[in-house]
N, C-alpha and C positions, 0 to 999 in steps of 0.2 A: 617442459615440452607440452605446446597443445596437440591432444589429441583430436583424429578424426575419425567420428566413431562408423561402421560398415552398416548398411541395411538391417544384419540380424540385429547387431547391437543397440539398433534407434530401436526396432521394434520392443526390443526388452525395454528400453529405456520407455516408451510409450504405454507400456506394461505398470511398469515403476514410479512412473507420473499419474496413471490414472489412479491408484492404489494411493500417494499423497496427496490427492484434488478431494478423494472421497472422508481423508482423514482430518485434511482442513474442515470441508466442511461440516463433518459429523463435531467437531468444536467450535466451530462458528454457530450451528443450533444450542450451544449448550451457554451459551454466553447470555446472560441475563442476571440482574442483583441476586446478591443470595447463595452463588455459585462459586464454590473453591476454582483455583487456579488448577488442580489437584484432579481434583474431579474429572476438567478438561481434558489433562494429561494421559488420567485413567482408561476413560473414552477411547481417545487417540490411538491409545498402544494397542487396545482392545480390533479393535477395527483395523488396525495395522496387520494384527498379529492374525486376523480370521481371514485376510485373504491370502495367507500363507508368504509374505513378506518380514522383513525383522524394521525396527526404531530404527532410521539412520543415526539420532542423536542419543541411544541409548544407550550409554559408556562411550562413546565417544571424547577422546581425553580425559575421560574420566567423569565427561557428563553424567547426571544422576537422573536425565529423566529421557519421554520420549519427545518431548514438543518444547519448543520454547514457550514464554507466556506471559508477555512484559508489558507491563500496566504505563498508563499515564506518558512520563517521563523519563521512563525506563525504552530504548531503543530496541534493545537486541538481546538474547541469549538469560531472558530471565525466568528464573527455575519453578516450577510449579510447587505449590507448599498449600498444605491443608489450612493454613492460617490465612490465605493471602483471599478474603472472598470480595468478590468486583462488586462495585458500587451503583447505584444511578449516575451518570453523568463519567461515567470513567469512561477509556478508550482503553484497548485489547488487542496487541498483537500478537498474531501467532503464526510462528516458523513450526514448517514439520517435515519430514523428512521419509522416505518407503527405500528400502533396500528388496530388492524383489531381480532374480536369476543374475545377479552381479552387478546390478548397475542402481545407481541411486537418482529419485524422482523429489525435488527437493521444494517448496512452495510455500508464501505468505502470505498474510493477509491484517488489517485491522478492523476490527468492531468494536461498534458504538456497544456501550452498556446501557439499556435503557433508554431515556430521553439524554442528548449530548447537545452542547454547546453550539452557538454557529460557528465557532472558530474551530473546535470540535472535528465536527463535519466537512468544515470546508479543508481541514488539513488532510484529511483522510483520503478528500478526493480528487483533491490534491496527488497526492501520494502515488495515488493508482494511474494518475493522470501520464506521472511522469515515467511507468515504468512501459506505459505505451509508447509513449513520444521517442523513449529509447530506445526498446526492443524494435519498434519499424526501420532501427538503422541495422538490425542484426542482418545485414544481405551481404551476398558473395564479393569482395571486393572494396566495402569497406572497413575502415578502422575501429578500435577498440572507443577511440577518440569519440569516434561519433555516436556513441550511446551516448558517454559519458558528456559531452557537453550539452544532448538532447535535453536531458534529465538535470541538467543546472540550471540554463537557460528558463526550462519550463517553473522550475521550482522560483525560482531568482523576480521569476516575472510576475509570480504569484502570491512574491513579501513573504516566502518561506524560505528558510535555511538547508544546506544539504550538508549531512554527515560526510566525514572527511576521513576519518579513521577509522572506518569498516568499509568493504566493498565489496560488491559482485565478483564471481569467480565461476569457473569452468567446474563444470560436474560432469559426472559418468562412473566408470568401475571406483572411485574415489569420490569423499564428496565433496571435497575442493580439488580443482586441479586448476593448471596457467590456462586461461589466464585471471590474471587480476582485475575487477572490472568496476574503474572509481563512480562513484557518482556525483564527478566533476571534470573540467577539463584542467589536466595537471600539466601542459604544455609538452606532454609525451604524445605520438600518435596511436602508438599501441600495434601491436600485429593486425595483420590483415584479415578478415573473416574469409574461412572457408564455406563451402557448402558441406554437412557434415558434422560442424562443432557444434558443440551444445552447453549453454550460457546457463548460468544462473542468476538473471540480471536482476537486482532489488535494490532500488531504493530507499533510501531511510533519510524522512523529509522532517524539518521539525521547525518550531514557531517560532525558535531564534537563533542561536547564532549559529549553530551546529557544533560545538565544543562538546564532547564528551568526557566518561571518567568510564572505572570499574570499580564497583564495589568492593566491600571486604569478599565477599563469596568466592573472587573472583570469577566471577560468570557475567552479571549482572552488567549490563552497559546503563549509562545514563546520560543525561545531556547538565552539564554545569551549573548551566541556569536554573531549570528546573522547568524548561518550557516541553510542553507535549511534541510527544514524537508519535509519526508515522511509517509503517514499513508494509512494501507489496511486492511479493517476488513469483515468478513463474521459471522452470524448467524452460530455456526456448533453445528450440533448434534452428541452425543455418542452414536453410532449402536454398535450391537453384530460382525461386521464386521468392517468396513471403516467408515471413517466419513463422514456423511451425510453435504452439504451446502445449508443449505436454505434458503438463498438467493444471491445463484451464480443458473442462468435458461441465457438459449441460447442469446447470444449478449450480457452479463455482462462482467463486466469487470476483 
């Protein structure tokens, strides 16, 4: 069931987004060679935890940390570890998550390490490219469809691949809820947008085919090939206008 969240409940959520735009970026400062995954993690929960909010991803199924922290060709949901320290020339996503008065504020990003490749670069920006081109479809009226082919389209046109087996989803008192949100067009149209829902839409762009795996860790996502992945997500809510980000606020990324 999607929910539609009421005025107080966006405000919390607004609350809950600003708290994980501050926690991104308080680990996007901390990304440079030399730097545990670990460290970033520490950070995170740190800054989480001081503005009186808890880790969305902190035990969550049994997750062991508070941020995701997935290198290179690693996509999605990779665990921070004291051994894992980022390189010159690596790339850096990271998922994080603020649970704050009941509602979750959920947000990504990737960063270069150092000096980065132009392929690098151009994936990255890439990436962020696409989670624009979709979120502008997030208005009252229409379909789920039309992120999702937004964000293929864009990707497809730019000789980058889209993840197929992870997707955008509905956030609020839960940090998934319906709907499912592909970042492709799967020939479904998808429910209609209301004014009111609140999207988790993210991207996850990468340099070839988009075929993933899991690790033994079971957390860990990766792409097959072994080609670089990119991921960019924002909190967006369905206005009667434009779509609201809550949790993009001044110096986000």
């Amino acid at each position: 069931m999607i929910l539609v969240k009421s005025g107080r409940e966006i405000e919390s959520m607004r609350k809950a987004g600003r708290i994980a735009a501050l926690a991104l970026m308080e680990g996007g400062r901390l990304v440079r060679p030399g730097v545990t995954t670990r460290q970033i993690d520490d950070a995170i929960r740190r800054l989480i935890r001081r503005h009186g909010a808890s880790p969305s991803f902190l035990g969550y199924r049994g997750y062991p940390a508070s941020c995701n922290t997935s290198v290179n060709e690693e996509v999605i949901h990779g665990i921070p570890s004291r051994r894992r320290v980022l390189r010159e020339g690596d790339i850096l996503s990271i998922d994080v998550g603020a649970y704050f008065e009941g509602f979750h504020g959920d947000t990504a990003a990737t960063f270069g390490v150092g000096e980065i490749s132009g392929e690098a670069r151009r994936l990255i920006e890439v990436t962020r490219e696409c989670f624009y081109k979709g979120a502008a479809r997030a208005v009252p009226g229409a379909r789920i469809r039309d992120i999702s082919e937004a964000v293929q389209v864009h990707a497809g046109s730019n000789g980058c691949g889209v993840v197929r087996d992870w997707t955008g989803h509905g956030v609020g008192r839960s940090l998934h809820e319906d709907p499912e949100i592909p970042n492709f067009a799967d020939g479904k149209r998808g429910p209609r947008l209301l004014s009111g829902m609140t999207l988790a839409i993210e991207p996850m762009i990468v340099t070839g085919n988009g075929e993933t795996k899991v690790l033994r860790d079971d957390w860990t996502v990766v792409t097959t090939d072994g080609s670089l992945a990119a991921h960019y997500e924002h909190t967006v809510l369905v206005t009667a206008g434009e779509p609201e980000f809550l949790t993009l606020i001044e110096g986000s990324v």
